[in-house]
C-alpha positions in Angstrom: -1.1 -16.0 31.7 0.5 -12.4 31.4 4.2 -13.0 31.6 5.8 -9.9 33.8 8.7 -9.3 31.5 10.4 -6.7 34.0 11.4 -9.9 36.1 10.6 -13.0 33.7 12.9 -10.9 30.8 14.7 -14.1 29.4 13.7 -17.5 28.0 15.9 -19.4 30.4 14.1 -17.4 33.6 10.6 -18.2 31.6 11.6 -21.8 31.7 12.4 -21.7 35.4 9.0 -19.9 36.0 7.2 -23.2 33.7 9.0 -25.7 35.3 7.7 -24.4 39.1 4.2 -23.3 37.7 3.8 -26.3 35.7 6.3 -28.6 35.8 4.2 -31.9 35.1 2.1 -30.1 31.8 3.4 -31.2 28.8 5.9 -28.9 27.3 6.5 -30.3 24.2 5.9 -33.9 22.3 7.8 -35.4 19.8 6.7 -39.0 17.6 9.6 -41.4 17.3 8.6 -45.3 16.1 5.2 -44.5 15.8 4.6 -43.5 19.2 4.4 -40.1 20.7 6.6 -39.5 23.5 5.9 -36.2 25.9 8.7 -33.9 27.9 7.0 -32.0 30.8 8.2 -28.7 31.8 10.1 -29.9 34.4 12.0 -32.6 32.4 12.7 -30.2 29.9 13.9 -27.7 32.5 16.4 -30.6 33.9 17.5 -31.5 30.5 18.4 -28.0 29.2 20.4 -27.8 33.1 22.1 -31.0 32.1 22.9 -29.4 28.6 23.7 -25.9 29.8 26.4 -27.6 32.0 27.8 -29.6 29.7 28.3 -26.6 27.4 30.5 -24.8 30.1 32.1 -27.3 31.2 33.8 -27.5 27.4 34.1 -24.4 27.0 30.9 -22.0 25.9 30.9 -18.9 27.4 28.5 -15.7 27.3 28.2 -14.0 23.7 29.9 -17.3 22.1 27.6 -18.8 19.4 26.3 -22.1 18.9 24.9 -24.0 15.8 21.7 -26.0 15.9 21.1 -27.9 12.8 18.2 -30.2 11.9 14.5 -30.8 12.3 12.0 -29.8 15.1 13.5 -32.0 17.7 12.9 -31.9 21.6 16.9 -32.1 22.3 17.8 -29.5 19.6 15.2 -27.0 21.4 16.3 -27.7 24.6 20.2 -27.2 23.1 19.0 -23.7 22.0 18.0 -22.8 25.7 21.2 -24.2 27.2 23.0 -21.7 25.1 20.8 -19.3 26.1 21.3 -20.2 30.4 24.9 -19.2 30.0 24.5 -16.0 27.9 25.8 -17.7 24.7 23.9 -17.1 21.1 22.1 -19.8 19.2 22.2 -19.9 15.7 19.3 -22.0 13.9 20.9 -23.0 10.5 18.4 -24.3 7.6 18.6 -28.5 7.5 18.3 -29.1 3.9 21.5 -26.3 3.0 24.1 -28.2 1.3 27.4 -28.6 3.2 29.0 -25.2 1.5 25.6 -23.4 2.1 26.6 -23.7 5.9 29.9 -22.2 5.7 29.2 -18.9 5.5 27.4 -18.3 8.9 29.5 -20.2 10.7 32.6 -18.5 9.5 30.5 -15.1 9.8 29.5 -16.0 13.8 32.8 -17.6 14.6 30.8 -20.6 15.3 33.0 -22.7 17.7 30.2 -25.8 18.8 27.1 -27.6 17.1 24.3 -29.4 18.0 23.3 -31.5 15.1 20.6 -34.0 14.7 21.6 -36.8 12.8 24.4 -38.3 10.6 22.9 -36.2 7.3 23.7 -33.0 9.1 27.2 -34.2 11.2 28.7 -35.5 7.9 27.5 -31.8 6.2 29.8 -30.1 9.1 32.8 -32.9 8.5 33.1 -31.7 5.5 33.4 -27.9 6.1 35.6 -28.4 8.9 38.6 -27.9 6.3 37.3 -23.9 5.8 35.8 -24.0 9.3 38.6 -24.2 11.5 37.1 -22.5 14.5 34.5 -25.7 14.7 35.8 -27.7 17.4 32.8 -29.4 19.0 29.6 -31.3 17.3 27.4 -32.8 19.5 25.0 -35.0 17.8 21.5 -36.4 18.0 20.4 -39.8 16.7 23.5 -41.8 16.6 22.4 -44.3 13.8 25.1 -44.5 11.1 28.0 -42.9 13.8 28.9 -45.5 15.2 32.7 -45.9 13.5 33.1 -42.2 13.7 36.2 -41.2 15.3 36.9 -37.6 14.7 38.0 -35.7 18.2 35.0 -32.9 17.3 32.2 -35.5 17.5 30.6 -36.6 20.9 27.1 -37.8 21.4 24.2 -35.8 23.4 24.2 -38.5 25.7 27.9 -37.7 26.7 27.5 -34.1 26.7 24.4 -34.7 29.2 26.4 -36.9 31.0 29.6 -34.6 31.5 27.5 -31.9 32.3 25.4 -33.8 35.4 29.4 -34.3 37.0 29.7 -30.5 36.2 26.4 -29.2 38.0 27.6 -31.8 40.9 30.6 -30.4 41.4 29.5 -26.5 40.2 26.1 -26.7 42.9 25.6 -22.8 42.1 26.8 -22.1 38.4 23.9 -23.2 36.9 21.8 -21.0 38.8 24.3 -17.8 38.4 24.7 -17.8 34.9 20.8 -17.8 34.1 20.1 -15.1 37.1 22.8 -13.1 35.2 21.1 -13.1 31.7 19.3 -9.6 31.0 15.8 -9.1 28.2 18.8 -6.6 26.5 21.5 -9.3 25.8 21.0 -11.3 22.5 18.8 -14.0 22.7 19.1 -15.8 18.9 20.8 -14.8 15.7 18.8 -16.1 12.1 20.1 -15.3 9.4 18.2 -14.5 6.4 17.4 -16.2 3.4 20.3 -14.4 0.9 18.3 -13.5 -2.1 20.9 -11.1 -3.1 23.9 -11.9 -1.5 25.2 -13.8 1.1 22.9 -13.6 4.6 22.8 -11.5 7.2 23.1 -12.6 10.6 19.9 -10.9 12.4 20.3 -10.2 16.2 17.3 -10.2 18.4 17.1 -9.4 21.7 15.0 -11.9 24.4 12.7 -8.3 25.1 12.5 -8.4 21.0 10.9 -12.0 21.3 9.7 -12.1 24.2 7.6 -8.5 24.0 6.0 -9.8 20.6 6.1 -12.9 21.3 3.5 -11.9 24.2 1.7 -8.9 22.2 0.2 -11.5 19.5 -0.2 -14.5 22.5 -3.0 -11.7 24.2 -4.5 -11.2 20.8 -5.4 -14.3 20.3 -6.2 -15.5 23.7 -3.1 -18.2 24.2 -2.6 -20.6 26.5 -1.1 -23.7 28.4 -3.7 -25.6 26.6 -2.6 -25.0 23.5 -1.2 -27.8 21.1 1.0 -26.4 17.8 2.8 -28.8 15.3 6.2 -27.8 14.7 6.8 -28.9 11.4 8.6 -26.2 9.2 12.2 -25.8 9.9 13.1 -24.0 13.2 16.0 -22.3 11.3 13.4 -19.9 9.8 11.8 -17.0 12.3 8.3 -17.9 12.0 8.7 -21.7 13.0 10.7 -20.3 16.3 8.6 -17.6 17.2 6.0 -20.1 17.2 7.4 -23.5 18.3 9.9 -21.7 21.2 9.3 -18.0 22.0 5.4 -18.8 22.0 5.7 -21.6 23.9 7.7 -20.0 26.6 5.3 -17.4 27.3 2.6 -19.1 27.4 3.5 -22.3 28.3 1.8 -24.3 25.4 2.8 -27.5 24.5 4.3 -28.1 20.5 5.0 -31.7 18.8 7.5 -32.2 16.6 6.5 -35.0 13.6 8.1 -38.2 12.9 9.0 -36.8 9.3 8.0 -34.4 6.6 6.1 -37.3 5.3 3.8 -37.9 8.3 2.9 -34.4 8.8 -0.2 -35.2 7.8 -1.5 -38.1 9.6 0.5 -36.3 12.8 -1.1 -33.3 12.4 -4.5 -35.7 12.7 -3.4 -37.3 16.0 -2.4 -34.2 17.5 -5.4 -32.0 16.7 -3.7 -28.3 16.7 -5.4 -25.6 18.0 -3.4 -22.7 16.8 -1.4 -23.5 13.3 0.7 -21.6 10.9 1.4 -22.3 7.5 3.1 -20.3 4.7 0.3 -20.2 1.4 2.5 -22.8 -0.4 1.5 -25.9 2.3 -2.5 -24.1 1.9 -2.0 -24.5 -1.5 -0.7 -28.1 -1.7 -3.3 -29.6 1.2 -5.7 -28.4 -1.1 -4.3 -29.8 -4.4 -4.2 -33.2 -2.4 -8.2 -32.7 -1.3 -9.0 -31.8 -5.1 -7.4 -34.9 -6.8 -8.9 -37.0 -4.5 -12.7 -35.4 -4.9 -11.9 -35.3 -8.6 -11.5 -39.6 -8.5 -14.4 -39.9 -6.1 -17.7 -41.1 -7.4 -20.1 -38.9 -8.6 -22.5 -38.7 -5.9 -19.7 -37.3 -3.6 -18.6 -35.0 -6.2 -21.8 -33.5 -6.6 -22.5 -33.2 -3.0 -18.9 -31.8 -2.5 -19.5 -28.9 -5.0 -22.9 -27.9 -3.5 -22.0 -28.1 -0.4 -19.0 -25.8 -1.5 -21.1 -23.1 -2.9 -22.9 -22.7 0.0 -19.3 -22.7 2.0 -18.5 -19.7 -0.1 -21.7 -17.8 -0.1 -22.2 -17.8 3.9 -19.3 -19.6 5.4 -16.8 -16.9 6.2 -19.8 -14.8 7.4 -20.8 -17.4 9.9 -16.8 -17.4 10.9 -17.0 -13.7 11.3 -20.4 -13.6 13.3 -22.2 -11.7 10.6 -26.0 -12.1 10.5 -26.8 -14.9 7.9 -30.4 -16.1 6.9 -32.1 -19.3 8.6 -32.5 -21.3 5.7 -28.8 -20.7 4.7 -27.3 -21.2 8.2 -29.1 -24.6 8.6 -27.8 -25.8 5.2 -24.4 -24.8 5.9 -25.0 -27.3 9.4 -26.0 -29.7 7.2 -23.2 -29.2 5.4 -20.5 -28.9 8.5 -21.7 -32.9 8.9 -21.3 -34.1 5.9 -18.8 -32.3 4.0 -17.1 -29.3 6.5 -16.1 -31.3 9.4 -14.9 -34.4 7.7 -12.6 -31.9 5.4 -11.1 -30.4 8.1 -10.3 -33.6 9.7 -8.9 -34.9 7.0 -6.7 -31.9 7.1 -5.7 -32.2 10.4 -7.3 -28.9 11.3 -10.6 -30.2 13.3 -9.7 -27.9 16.8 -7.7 -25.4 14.8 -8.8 -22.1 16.9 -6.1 -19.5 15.2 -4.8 -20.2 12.0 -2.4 -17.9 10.4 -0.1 -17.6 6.8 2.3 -15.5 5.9 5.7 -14.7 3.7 3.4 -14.9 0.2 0.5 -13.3 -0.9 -2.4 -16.1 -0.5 -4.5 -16.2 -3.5 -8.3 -15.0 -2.8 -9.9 -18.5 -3.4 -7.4 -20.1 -1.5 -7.9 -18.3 1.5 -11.8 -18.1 1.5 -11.8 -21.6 1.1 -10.4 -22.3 4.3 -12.6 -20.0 5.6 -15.8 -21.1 4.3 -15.3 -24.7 5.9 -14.5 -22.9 9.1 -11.1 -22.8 9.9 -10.5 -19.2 11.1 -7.7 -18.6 9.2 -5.7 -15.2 9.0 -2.7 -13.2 7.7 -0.1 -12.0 9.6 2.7 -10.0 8.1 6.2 -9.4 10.0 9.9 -10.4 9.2 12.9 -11.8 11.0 14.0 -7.9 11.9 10.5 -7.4 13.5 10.5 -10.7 15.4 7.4 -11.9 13.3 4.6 -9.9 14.6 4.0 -6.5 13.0 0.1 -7.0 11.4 -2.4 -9.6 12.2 -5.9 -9.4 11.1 -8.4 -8.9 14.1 -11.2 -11.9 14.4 -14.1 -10.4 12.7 -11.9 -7.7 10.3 -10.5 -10.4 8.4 -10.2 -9.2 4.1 -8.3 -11.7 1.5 -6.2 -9.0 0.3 -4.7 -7.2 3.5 -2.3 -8.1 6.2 -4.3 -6.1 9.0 -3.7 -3.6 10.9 -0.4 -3.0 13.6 -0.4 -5.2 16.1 -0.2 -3.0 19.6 3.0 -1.0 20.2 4.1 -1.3 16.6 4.0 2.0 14.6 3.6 2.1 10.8 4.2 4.7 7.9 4.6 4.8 4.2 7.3 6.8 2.5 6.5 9.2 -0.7 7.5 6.1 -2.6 5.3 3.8 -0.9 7.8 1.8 1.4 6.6 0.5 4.5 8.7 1.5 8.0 7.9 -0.2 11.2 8.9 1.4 14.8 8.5 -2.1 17.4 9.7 -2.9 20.7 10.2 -6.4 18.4 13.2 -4.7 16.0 16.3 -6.4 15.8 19.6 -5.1 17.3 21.6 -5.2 14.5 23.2 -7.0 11.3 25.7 -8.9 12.8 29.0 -7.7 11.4 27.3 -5.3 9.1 27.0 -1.9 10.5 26.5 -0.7 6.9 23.5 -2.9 6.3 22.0 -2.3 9.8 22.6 1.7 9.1 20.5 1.3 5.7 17.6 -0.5 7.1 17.2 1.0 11.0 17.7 4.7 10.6 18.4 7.0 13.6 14.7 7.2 14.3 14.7 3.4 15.1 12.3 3.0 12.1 12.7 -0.1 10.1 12.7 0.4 6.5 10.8 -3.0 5.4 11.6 -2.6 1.3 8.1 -4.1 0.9 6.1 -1.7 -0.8 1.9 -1.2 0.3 -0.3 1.2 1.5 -3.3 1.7 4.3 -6.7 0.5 3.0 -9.8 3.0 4.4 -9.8 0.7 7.5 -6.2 1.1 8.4 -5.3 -2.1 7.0 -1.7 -2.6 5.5 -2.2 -4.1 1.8 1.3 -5.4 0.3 2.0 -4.8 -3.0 5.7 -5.8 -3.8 9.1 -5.2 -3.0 10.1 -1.5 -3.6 13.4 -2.4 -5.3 11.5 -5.0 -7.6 8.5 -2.4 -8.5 9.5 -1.2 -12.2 8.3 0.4 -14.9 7.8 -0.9 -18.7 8.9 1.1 -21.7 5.6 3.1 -21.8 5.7 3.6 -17.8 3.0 1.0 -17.0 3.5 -0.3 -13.5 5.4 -3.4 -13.4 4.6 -5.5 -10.1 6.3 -8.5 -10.7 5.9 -10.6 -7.5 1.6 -9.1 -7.7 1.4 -10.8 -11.5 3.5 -13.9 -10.4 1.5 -14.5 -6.8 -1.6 -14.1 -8.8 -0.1 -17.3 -11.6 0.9 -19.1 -8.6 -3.1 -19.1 -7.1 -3.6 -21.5 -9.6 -3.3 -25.4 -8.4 -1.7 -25.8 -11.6 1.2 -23.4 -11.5 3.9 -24.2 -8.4 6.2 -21.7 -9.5 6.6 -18.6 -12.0 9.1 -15.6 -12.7 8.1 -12.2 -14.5 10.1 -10.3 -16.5 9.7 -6.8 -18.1 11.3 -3.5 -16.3 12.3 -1.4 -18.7 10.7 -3.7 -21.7 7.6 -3.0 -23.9 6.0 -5.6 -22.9 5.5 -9.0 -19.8 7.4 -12.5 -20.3 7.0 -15.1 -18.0 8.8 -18.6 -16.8 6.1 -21.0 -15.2 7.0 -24.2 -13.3 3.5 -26.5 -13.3 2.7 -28.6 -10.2 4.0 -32.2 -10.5 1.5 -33.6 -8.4 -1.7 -31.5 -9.9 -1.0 -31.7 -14.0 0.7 -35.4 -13.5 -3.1 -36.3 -12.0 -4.8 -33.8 -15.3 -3.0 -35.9 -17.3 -3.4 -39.2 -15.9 -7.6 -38.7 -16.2 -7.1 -37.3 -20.1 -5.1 -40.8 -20.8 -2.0 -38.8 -21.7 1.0 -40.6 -21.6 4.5 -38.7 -19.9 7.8 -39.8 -18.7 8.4 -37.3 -15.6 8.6 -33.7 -15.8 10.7 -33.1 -18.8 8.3 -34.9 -20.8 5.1 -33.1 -19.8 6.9 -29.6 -19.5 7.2 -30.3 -23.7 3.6 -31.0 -24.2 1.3 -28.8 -26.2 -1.7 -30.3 -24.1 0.2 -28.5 -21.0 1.0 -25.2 -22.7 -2.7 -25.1 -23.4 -3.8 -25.6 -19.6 -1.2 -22.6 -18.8 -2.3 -20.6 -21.1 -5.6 -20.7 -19.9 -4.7 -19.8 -16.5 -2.3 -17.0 -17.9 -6.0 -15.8 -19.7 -7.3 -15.4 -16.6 -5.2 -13.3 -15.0 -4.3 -11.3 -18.0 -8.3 -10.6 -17.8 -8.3 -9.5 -13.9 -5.3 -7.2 -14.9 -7.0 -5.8 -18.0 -9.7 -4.3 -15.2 -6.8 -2.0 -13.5 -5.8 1.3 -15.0 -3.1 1.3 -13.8 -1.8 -2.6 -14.4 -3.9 -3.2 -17.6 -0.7 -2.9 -19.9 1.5 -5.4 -17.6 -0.7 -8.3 -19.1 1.8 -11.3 -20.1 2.6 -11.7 -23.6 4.3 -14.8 -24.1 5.4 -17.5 -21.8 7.8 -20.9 -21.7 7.0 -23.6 -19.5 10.6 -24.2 -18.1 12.0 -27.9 -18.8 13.1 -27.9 -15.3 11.4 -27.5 -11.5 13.6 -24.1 -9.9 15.2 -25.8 -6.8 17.3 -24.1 -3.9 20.1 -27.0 -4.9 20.7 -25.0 -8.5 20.4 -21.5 -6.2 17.3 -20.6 -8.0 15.6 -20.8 -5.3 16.2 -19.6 -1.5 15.3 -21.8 1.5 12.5 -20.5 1.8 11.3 -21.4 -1.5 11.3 -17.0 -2.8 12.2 -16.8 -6.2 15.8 -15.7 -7.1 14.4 -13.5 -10.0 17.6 -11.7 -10.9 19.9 -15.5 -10.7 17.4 -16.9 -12.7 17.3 -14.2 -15.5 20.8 -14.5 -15.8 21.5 -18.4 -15.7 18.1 -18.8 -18.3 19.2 -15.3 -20.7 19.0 -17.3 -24.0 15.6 -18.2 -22.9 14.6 -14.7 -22.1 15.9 -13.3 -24.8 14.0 -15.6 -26.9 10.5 -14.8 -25.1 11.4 -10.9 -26.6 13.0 -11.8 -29.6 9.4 -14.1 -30.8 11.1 -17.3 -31.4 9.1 -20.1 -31.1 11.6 -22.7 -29.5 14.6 -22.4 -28.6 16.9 -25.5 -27.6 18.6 -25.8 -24.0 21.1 -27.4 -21.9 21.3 -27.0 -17.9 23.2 -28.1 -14.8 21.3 -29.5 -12.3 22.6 -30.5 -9.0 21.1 -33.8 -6.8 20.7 -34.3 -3.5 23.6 -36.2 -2.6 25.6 -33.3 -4.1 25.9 -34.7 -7.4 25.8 -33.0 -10.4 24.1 -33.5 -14.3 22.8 -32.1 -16.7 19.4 -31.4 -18.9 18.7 -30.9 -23.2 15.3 -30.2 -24.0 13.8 -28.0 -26.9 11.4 -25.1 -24.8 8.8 -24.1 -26.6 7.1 -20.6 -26.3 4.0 -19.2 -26.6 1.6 -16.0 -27.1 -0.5 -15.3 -24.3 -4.3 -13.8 -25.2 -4.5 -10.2 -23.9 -7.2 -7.9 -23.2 -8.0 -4.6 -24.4 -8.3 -2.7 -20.8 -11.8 -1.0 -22.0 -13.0 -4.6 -23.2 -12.9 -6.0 -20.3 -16.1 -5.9 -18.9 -17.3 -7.4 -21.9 -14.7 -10.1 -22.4 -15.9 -11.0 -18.8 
């Protein structure tokens, strides 16, 4: 279905248009007790009404913002529309922040109501009440554990729903007005960004923004009402919305929200997906889960599993692509589709995925062809909260492991002399919300976006990311230093969940790893090697050795590139501690905070240059329930093997 955006230019008109066209289709499920309960269009339509009314009727009005805070949730969603019928702003905030994380934005946005979705997330605004004066109304979800609440800001949905049924009865044509009055130019949602460097920025986008790109990618890949997506990452974050509401509301596909992050999984198997996003790090741990379970299956199924696999690799992304592949080899890959292939992706959850994207990392080569070679047609998409998501895709059929694509239609794209990508799209933001500065810096008067991320075209037009521009440096001999390239390329490796470069302006590469729990806790379990938790194994010489051989391997690729081959890593420390977005090493969208980190862990750097071998350390850690305590451990640190750069054809 082409949505006609000159009429059908806001979300609230697009759900008035679904609930007529196909009011009894399933608009979006969620799984509570087990069971999955479905919303039509129409009930969703009469429930955002209900909402909407409520709203007014204490007080909302046009350009006013409200806060919606939790998971993927069918009343959350339908929260953010009713905002959205009477011209006010939603503003998804991020579910796991800590209490004090949430202050800023709604002291930034003037943030007068809230829709939360449980008791986690309501006791999180009590407490910020104190420096968030202007928060007068919290609607909540899920009333388990609020029962003895008796604060005059708290009311349930149920009430709000209810209050706003009277309203519409005694209103007949508000409801109506206040959505025929709402224009694609007037703001549609504000996210604000992760804060790497500072505090966030409030991002305004437009409903033409969302809607236009929304649309753009929807035609690309042939969407539709029968569509199914999981909604499973938090809606607070650009890429989960565009796909799990702007989508949706084009097309009119239906998304289900999990019973928890810890049923993903089996949800994902009961639902069947058919269009599916995930960022490289869920890719990267459904496959650490598949190889720990091949590596304690018998050896029959191991051996079939790893022949099957080579042929996967050697023909199975040309079969995906339609490329011509030789008899013999296409019937053993069938042969291999019913034994090995389709049982895989079922197992993943992925057995009707038609469109499969990832984005927001680099995805390591192996990583991606192996979803590929077992069929699942899985692509990258690059785009940002300013761009409203959709800037690159890669075409069915033009599909490369180390691009992003080319511009999706009616986007432009240009590199600076210094390599920074700008972006001209009808999907740019309106502005930094009470930052004229920062919205002067990155839109110039052209309306081109300067993206920081620096790239270049490949000789098919393909954009091919590199790093950020402001993180690209330069060792004491001048060598490029690319310090997200060399830590995406550690983090390819099941192994390694986390590392952190260091070396602008130094003579030579040092870098912090953080090893995978899950995968070395299972490599050490088969070797009969006894650990305690993390602390423990981060100490072991057995793990530094299993590092360092990955560290080998990609000091080796490196070596092969002129103009990289002295940015090989030195010496590395396996840190005594997982980086968590608790301790602010971490954002909440799991980026690396290189610069916090650098200074919170300087003796440690400073040892990696000075050649220590150890060096003994004590850190503040904070729990989940906001608690606070500490960690000693001795770090040791190591020499990483290095290549000569004209050696390495032979070391290979």
């Amino acid at each position: 279905m082409a949505v006609d955006i000159r009429t059908l230019d806001t979300f609230p008109k697009l759900l008035a248009h679904h609930a007529q066209a196909r009011g009894g289709l399933p608009a979006i499920r969620e799984k509570a007790l087990g069971v999955w309960q479905t919303w039509s269009w129409a009930r969703f339509a009469d429930e955002v009404r209900a909402l909407a009314c409520g709203l007014a009727a204490h007080g909302l009005k046009r350009g006013e913002h409200l806060a919606i805070v939790g998971d993927n949730r069918p009343r959350l969603y339908a929260a953010m529309c009713a905002a959205q019928c009477l011209g006010a702003i939603p503003v998804p905030l991020y579910q796991d922040a800590v209490a004090e994380e949430m202050a800023f934005p709604i002291q930034n946005a003037e943030i007068g109501f809230a829709v939360a979705e449980d008791q986690e997330q309501v006791d999180k605004l009590l407490e910020i009440l104190p420096v968030c004066p202007m928060l007068t109304r919290i609607y909540f979800d899920d009333p388990r554990g609020l029962r003895n609440y008796a604060q005059d800001a708290l009311m349930s949905y149920e009430r709000l729903q209810a209050a706003g049924r009277e309203f519409d009865a005694q209103n007949p044509g508000f409801f109506d007005a206040e959505v025929a009055a709402g224009k694609g130019a007037d703001t549609a949602a504000m996210f604000f960004t992760s804060g790497t460097t500072g505090n966030p920025k409030g991002v305004v986008l437009t409903n033409t923004a969302l809607i236009d790109r929304a649309q753009a990618a929807a035609q690309m890949e042939g969407l539709a009402d029968s569509d199914v997506v999981l909604a499973y990452l938090p809606p607070a974050w650009i890429g989960q919305n565009i796909f799990s509401y702007a989508q949706p509301f084009v097309t009119g596909y239906c998304i289900c929200c999990p019973e928890s992050a810890e049923t993903v999984i089996n949800d994902m198997r009961e639902i069947g997906p058919t269009y599916y996003f995930a960022p490289p790090r869920v890719l990267e741990a459904l496959l650490t889960t598949v190889s720990i379970r091949m590596e304690d299956a018998g050896s029959l199924k191991r051996s079939m599993y790893a022949y099957f696999m080579e042929v996967a690799r050697r023909v199975g992304a040309r079969i995906l692509d339609g490329k011509p592949v030789g008899p013999a080899d296409r019937l053993l890959y069938a042969l291999g589709d019913v034994l090995v292939y389709g049982p895989l992706r079922n197992v993943l959850g992925m057995s009707r995925v038609r469109v499969a994207y990832t984005a927001g990392e680099a995805i390591g080569p192996d990583l991606f062809v192996f979803y590929r070679s077992i069929g699942i047609n899985l692509k990258q998409l690059y785009g940002s909260t300013e761009t409203s998501v959709f800037v690159c895709i890669q075409p069915n059929g033009q599909v490369k492991s180390d691009t992003v694509g080319p511009a999706v239609p009616g986007v432009e794209l240009r590199f600076t002399p210094q390599r920074e990508l700008l972006i001209r799209s009808p999907g740019l933001f309106k502005e930094y919300y009470k930052n004229p500065g920062a919205t002067a810096e990155a839109k110039d008067a052209e309306g081109w976006f300067h993206t920081g991320d620096a790239g270049y075209f490949d000789p098919d037009g393909h954009v091919k990311i590199i790093d950020r521009v402001k993180d690209v440096g330069r060792l004491s001999d001048g060598t490029l230093f690319a310090p997200k390239y060399i830590e995406n390329k550690l983090k390819f490796f099941p192994y390694i969940k986390e590392a952190v470069a260091f070396g602008d302006g130094r003579d030579r590469v040092c870098v912090f790893i953080n090893f995978d729990m899950e995968a070395v806790g299972n490599w050490a379990e088969r070797r009969n090697l006894p650990y305690s938790g993390y602390v423990d194994l981060a100490s072991r010489d057995e793990v530094y050795v299993l590092v360092g051989e990955c560290i080998e391997k990609v000091n080796l690729d490196l070596s092969q590139d002129p103009e990289l081959a002295n940015s090989q890593i030195h010496r590395f420390l396996v840190l005594h501690k997982e980086l968590d977005a608790d301790d602010g090493e971490l954002t909440r969208t799991r980026k690396v905070r290189r610069g916090y980190i650098g200074e919170r862990y300087q003796p440690l750097v400073a040892a990696l240059y000075d050649g220590l071998r150890s060096v003994h350390v004590e850190a503040q850690v904070k729990y989940e329930d906001g608690r606070t305590g500490s960690i000693s451990a001795d770090v040791k640190i190591r020499d990483a093997k290095t290549f000569p750069a004209a050696a390495a054809k032979r070391a290979a």
